[in-house]
C-alpha positions in Angstrom: 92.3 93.8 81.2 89.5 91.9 79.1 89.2 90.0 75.9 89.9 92.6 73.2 92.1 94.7 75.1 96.0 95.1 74.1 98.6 93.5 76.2 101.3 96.5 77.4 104.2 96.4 75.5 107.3 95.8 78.2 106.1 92.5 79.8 109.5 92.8 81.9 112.5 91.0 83.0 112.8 87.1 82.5 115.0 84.8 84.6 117.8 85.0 82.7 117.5 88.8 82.5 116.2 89.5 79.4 113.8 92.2 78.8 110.5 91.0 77.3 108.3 92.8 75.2 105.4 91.8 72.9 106.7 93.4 69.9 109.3 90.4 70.6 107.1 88.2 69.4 104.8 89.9 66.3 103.1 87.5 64.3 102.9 85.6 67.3 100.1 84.2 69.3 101.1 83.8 73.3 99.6 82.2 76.0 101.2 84.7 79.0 99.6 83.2 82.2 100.5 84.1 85.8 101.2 81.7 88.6 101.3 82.6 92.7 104.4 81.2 93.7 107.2 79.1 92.0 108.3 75.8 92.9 104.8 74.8 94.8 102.7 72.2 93.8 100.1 73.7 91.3 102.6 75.7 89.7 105.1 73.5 89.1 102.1 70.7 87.8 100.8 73.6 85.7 104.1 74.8 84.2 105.2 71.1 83.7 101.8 70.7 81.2 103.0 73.8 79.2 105.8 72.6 78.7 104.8 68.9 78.2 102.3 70.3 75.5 104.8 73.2 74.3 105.5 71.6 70.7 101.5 71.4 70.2 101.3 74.8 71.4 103.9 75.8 69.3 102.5 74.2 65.6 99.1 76.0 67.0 101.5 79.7 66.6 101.6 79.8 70.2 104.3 80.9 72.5 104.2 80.4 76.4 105.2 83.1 78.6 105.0 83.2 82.3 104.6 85.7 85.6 104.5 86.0 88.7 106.0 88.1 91.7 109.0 85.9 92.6 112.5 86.9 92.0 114.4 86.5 88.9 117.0 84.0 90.7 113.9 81.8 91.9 112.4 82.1 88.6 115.7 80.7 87.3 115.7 78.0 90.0 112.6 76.8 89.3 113.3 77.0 85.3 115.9 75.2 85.6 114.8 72.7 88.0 111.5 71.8 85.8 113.8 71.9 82.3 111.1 74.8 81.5 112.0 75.9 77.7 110.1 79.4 78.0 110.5 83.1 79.5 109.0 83.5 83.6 108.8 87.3 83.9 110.2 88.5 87.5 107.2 90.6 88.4 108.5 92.1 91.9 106.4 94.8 91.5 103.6 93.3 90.4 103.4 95.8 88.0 102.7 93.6 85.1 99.9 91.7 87.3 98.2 94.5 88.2 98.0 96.2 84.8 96.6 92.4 83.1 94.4 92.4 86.7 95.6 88.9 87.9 96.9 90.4 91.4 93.6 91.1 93.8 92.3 89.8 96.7 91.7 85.8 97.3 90.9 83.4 99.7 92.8 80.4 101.0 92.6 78.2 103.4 89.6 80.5 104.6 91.7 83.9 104.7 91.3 86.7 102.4 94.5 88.1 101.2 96.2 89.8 98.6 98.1 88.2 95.8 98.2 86.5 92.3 94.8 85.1 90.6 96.0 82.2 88.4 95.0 83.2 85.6 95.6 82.5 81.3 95.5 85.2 78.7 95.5 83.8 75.2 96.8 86.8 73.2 96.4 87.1 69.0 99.4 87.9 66.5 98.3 91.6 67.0 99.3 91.6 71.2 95.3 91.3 71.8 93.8 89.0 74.4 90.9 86.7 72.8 90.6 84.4 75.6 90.5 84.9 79.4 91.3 81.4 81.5 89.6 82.7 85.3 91.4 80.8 88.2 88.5 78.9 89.2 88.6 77.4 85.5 92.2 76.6 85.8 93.1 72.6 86.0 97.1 73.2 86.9 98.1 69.2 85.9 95.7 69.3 82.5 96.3 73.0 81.5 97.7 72.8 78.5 95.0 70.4 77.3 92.2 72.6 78.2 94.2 75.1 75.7 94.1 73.0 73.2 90.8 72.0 73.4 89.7 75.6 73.2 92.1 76.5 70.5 90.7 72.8 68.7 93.7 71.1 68.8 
């Protein structure tokens, strides 16, 4: 997906095993980002600044929702472990990735493989993105500020 494109309608199952969907949050603005792997380093730094940030985010009309391909029992862990006040969707089948074109090829540690490309959609009131965060722009421990320095908070 790019900037001006509309984010699909069923996002998909949170931790708590609620079905997500953008017309949930109309009149909303979200910041939906995807993450490779719960309870690792960057992710958890990265979550931890949403949330840290969330109340800013919030009086900005912003609600955070995450993704990635981990089950919804680790998604819980994790949640709960990090006192993490927003949805992570349990993207199994990555089908949710795929479709927002965060799940491609990347290399670590010098391999190429296949997975999830951290990346940041900041999505209008009307479910369309406006703003595209690319993994190599993505500072996990200051994300939330670099959000609000783009929004002009």
């Amino acid at each position: 997906m790019t900037i001006g494109d509309k984010i699909p309608e069923i996002l998909g199952i949170d931790q708590d095993g609620r079905e997500i969907k953008a017309s949930d949050y109309k009149g909303k603005k979200i910041i939906l980002y995807s993450y490779p792997k719960a309870n690792t380093s960057g992710c958890t730094a990265e979550a931890c600044s949403l949330q840290a940030h969330k109340e800013e985010l919030a009086a900005a009309g912003y609600e955070i929702i995450g993704v990635s391909k981990d089950r919804k029992e680790l998604q819980k862990k994790f949640a709960d472990a990090q006192g993490l006040q927003f949805p992570l969707i349990a993207d199994t089948e990555t089908t949710l990735l795929q479709t927002l074109g965060c799940w491609g090829e990347k290399v670590a540690c010098g391999r190429r493989t296949i997975g999830i490309l951290r990346t940041t959609y900041l999505v209008n009131e009307d479910g369309v993105i406006e703003k595209i965060f690319q993994p190599k722009e993505i500072k996990t421990k200051m994300h939330a500020e670099q959000i609000l320095d783009y929004i002009g908070k």
